[in-house]
Legacy VTK file of the C-alpha trace (Angstrom):
# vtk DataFile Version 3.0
C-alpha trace
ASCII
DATASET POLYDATA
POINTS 155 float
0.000 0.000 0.000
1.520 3.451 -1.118
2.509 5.786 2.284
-0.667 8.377 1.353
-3.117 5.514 0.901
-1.751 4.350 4.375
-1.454 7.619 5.923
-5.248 8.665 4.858
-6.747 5.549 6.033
-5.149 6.113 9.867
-6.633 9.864 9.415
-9.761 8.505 8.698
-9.486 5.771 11.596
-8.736 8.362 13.838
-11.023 10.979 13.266
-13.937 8.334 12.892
-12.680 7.269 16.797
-13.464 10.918 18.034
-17.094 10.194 16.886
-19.398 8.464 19.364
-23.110 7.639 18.531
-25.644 7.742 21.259
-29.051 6.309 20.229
-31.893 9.583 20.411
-33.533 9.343 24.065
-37.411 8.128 24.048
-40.071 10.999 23.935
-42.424 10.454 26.407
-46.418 10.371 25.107
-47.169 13.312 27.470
-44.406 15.168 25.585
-45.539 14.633 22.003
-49.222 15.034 22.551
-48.773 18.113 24.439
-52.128 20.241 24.444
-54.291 17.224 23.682
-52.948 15.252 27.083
-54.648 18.488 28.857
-57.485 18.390 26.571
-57.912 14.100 27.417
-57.508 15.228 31.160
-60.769 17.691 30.866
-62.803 15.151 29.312
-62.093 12.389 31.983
-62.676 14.993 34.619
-66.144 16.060 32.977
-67.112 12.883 32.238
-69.800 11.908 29.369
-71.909 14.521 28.105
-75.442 13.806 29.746
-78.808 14.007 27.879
-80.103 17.976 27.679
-76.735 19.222 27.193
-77.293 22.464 25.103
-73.911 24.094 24.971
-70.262 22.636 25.355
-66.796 23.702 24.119
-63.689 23.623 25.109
-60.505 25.534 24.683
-56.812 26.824 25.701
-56.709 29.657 28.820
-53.362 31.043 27.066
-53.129 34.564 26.798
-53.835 37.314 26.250
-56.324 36.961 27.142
-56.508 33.873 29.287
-59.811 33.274 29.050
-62.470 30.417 27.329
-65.842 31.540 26.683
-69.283 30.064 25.083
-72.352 31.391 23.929
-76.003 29.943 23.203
-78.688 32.565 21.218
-81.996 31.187 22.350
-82.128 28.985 25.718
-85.591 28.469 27.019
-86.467 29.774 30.715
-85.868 27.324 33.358
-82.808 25.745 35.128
-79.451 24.601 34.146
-76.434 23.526 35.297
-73.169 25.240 34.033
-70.600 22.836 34.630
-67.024 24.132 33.748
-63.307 22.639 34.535
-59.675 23.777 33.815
-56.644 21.656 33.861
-53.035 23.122 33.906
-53.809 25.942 36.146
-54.144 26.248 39.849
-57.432 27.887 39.531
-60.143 29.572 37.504
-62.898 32.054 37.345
-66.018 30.997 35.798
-68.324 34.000 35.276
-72.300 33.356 33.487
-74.002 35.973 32.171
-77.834 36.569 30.365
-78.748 39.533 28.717
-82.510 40.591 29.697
-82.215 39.123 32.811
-82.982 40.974 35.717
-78.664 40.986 36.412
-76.623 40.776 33.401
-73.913 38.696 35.633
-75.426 35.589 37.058
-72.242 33.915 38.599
-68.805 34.938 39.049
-66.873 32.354 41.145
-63.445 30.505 41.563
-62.720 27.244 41.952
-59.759 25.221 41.554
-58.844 23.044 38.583
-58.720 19.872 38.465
-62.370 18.473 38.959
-65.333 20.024 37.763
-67.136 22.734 39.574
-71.574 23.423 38.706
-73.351 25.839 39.470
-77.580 25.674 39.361
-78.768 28.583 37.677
-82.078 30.333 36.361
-82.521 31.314 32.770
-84.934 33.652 31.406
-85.386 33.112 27.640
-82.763 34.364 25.556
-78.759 34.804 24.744
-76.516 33.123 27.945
-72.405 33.375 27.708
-69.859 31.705 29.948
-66.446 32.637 30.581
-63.270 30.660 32.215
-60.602 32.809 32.597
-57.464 32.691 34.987
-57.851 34.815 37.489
-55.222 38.181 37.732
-51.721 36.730 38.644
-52.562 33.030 37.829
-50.176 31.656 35.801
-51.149 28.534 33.712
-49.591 26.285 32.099
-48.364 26.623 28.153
-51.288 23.757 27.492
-53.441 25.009 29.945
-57.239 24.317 29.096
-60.878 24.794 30.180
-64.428 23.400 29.220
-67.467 24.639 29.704
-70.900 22.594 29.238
-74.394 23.687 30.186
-77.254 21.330 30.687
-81.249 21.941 31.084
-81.307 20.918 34.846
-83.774 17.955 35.093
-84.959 17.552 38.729
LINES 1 156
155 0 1 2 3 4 5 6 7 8 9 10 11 12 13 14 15 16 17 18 19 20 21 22 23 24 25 26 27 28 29 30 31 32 33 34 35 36 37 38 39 40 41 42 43 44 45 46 47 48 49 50 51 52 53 54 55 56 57 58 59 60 61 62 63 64 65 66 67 68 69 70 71 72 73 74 75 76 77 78 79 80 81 82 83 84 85 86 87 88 89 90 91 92 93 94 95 96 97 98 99 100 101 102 103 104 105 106 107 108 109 110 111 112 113 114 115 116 117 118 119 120 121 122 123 124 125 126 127 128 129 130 131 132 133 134 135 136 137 138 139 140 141 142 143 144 145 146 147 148 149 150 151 152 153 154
């Protein structure tokens, strides 16, 4: 073997033996699904949607603003329940509101995420909205999420 053929080839063997290969590290599920993981952990903390379920949605409390809301046009007088959860946040604000009602705001209230919180409330007919929103200096996670489902109460 010519002297440059030789001296290339221990070049090459040496600089290949400065190389190391280390296999790429397993993602974790959590880690690729991301947003939807929070989204999966709503909907086992709200459970199945129950018959007379007129409004639900769900979305991210990222900001600005870090808020979630919903709104129905034409609900019928009577009771319902406004169930609404967060996940990836300490704690929440839900706030209901009706326009023509006697009060425009018909809840405002914390509660903490993590399992749902329901409130009864009284509907005249017409428009209802409901907001989650993280309260002033809450800080949520980048995935942080909240859903919001109202039902016609049946006693």
């Amino acid at each position: 073997m010519p002297a440059a053929a030789t001296a290339t080839s221990v070049l090459l063997i040496a600089g290949l033996s400065a190389c190391s290969y280390s296999p790429q590290s397993e993602t974790s599920p959590a880690a690729l699904t991301g947003a939807s993981s929070t989204a999966a952990d709503l909907q086992q903390v709200m459970g199945l949607k129950p018959a007379g379920t007129v409004l639900e949605g769900s979305g991210g409390l990222t900001g600005p603003p870090s808020a979630f809301a919903v709104g129905y046009n034409a609900v019928g007088s009577g009771d319902y329940s406004v169930t609404a959860a967060c996940a990836g946040a300490p704690q929440a604000l839900l706030t209901v509101s009706q326009q023509g009602s006697s009060s425009s705001s018909k809840v405002s209230v914390s509660f903490s995420c993590g399992s749902p919180h329901m409130e009864l409330i009284y509907f005249v007919v017409g428009p209802v909205s409901a907001q989650v929103a993280l309260p002033s200096g809450t800080v949520g996670s980048s995935d942080a999420h909240a859903e919001i489902r109202i039902t016609k109460h049946s006693p």
